[in-house]
C-alpha positions as CSV (number, residue, x, y, z in Angstrom):
1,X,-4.6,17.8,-2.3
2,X,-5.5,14.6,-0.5
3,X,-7.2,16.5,2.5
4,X,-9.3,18.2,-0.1
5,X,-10.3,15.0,-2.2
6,X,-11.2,13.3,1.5
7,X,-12.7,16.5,3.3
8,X,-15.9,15.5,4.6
9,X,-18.2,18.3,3.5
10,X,-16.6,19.4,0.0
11,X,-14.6,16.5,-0.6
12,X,-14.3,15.4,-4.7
13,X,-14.9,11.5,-3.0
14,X,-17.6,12.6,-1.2
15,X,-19.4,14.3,-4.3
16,X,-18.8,10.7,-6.3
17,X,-20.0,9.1,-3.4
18,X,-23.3,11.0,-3.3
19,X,-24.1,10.2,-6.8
20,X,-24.3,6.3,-5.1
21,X,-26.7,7.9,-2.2
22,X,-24.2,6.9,0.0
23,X,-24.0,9.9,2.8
24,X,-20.8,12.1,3.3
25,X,-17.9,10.4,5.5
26,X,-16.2,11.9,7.7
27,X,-12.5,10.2,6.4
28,X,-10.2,12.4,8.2
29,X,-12.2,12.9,11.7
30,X,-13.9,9.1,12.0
31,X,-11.1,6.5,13.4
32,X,-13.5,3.8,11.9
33,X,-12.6,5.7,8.2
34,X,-9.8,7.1,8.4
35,X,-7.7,4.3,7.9
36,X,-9.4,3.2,5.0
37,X,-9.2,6.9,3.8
38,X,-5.0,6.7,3.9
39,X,-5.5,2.8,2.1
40,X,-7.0,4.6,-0.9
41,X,-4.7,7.4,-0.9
42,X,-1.9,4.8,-0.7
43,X,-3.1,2.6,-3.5
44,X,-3.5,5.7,-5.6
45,X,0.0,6.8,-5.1
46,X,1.3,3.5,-5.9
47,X,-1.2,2.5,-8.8
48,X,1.3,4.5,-11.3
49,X,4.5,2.4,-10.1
50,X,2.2,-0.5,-10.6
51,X,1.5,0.1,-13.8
52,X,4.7,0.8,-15.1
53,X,6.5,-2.3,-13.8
54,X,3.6,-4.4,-15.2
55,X,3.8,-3.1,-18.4
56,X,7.0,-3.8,-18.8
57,X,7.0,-7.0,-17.8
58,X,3.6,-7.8,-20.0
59,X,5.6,-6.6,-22.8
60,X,8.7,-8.6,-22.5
61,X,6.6,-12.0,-23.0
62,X,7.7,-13.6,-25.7
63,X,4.9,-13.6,-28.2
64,X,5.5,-16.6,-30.0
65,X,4.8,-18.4,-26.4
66,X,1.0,-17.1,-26.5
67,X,1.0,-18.2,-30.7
68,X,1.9,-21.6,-29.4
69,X,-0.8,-21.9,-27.0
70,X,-3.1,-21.1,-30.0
71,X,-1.9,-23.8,-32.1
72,X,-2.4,-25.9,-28.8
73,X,-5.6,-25.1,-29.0
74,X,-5.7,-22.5,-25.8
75,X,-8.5,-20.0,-24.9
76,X,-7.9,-16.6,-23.7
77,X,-8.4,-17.9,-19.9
78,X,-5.9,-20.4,-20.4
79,X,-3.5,-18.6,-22.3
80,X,-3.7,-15.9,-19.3
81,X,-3.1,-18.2,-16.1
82,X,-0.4,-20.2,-18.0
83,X,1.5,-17.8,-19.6
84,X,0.9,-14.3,-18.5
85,X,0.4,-15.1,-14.7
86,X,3.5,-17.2,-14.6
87,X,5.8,-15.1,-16.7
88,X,5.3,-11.7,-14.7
89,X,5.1,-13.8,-11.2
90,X,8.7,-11.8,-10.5
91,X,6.8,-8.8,-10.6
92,X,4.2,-9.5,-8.8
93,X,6.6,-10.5,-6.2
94,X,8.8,-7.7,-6.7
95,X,5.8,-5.7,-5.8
96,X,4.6,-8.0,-2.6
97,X,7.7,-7.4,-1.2
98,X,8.5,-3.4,-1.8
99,X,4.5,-3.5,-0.7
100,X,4.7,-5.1,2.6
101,X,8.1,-3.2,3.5
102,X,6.5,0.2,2.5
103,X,3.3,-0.7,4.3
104,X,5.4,-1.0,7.2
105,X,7.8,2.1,7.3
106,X,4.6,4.3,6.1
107,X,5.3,7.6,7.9
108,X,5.2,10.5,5.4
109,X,1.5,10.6,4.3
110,X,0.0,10.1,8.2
111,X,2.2,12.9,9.2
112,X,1.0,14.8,5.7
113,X,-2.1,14.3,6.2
114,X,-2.4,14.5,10.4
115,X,-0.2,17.6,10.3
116,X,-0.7,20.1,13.3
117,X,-2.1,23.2,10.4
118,X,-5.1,20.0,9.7
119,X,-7.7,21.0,12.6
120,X,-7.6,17.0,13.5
121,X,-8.1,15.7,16.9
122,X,-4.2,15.1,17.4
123,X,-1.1,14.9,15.6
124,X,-2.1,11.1,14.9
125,X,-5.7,11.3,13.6
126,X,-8.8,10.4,15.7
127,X,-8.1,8.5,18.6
128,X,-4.6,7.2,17.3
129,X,-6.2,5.8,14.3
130,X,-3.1,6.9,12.0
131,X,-0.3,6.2,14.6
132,X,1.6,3.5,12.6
133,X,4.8,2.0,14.0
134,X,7.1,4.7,12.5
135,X,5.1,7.0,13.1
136,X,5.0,6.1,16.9
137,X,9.1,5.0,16.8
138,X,9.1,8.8,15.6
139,X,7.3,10.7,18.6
140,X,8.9,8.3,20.7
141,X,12.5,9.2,19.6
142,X,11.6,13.2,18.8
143,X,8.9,13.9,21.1
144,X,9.4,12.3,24.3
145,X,12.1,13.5,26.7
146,X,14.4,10.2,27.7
147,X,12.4,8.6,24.3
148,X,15.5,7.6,22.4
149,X,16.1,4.4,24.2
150,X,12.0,3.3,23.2
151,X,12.2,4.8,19.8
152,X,15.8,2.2,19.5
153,X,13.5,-1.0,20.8
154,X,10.9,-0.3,18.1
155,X,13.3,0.3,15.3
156,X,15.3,-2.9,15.7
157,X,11.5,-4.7,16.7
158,X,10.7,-3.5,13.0
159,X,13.7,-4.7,11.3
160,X,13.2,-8.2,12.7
161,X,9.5,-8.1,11.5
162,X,10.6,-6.5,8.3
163,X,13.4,-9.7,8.1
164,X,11.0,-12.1,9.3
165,X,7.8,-11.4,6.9
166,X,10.6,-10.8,3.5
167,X,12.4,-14.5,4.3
168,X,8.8,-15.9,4.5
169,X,7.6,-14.6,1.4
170,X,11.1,-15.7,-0.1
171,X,10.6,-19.4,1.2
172,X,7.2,-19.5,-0.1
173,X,7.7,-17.6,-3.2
174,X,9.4,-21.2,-4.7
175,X,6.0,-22.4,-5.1
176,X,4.6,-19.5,-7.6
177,X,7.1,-17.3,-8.7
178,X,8.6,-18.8,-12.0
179,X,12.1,-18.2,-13.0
């Protein structure tokens, strides 16, 4: 579905696109779009899960917090960034986190999307643009002879990045993620 919605002659983004005069891309053959092409598809995919866990936490507030703030004498603003921002802070971590370590093991839409059947420059997109670190630890393990050893390094190199980038979020989360 997504190579049709990003094709660059009949493509549905293209078409909205054109109603902006803005000329058709080339999302799946141009390295310096195709990246941003897999960004939309990614936030798109993930908009829903969002949504979901937001709502959720919006509607857990307490509603007598926000009545309160109106007897205080709050405006809408106010009543936004101190209650509402504050109170689904978790969440918004929550959703950092699960972000950043999803951004880094993405594997399954490149190789969706850059499969062989695709009529793309290579297995990777145009010149390497989609080769993310899994997908690279994967043609390393898989499709190189003698690869296994490399494909090891880069899987252990991504757990301590993973490890490293979720303990500094943790540390600095203390400052605005309320309990």
């Amino acid at each position: 579905m997504w190579r049709a919605l990003l094709d660059s002659n009949y493509g549905l983004i293209n078409q909205f696109l054109s109603v902006f005069g803005i000329k058709d891309i080339a999302w799946l053959r141009d390295e310096k779009y195709f990246m941003w092409g897999m960004i939309l598809m990614g936030v798109w995919t993930g908009i829903g899960f969002s949504m979901i866990l937001y709502s959720s936490s919006l509607t857990s507030i307490n509603p007598l917090y926000y009545e309160a703030a109106e007897i205080d004498g709050a405006n809408a603003l106010q009543k936004f960034t101190k209650i509402t921002l504050p109170l689904v802070s978790p969440t918004t971590f929550y959703l950092f986190i699960v972000g950043i370590i999803g951004g880094l093991q993405e594997f399954t839409r490149f190789q969706a999307i850059n499969s062989i059947n695709s009529n793309l420059v290579s297995i990777t997109g145009p010149k390497d643009a989609g080769l993310t670190i899994v997908f690279y630890l994967y043609q390393k393990g898989f499709n190189t002879v003698g690869g296994l050893g490399s494909a090891s390094a880069v899987s252990v190199i991504l757990l301590v990045i993973t490890g490293i980038l979720t303990l500094i979020n943790f540390y600095g989360s203390k400052k605005w993620v309320k309990q």
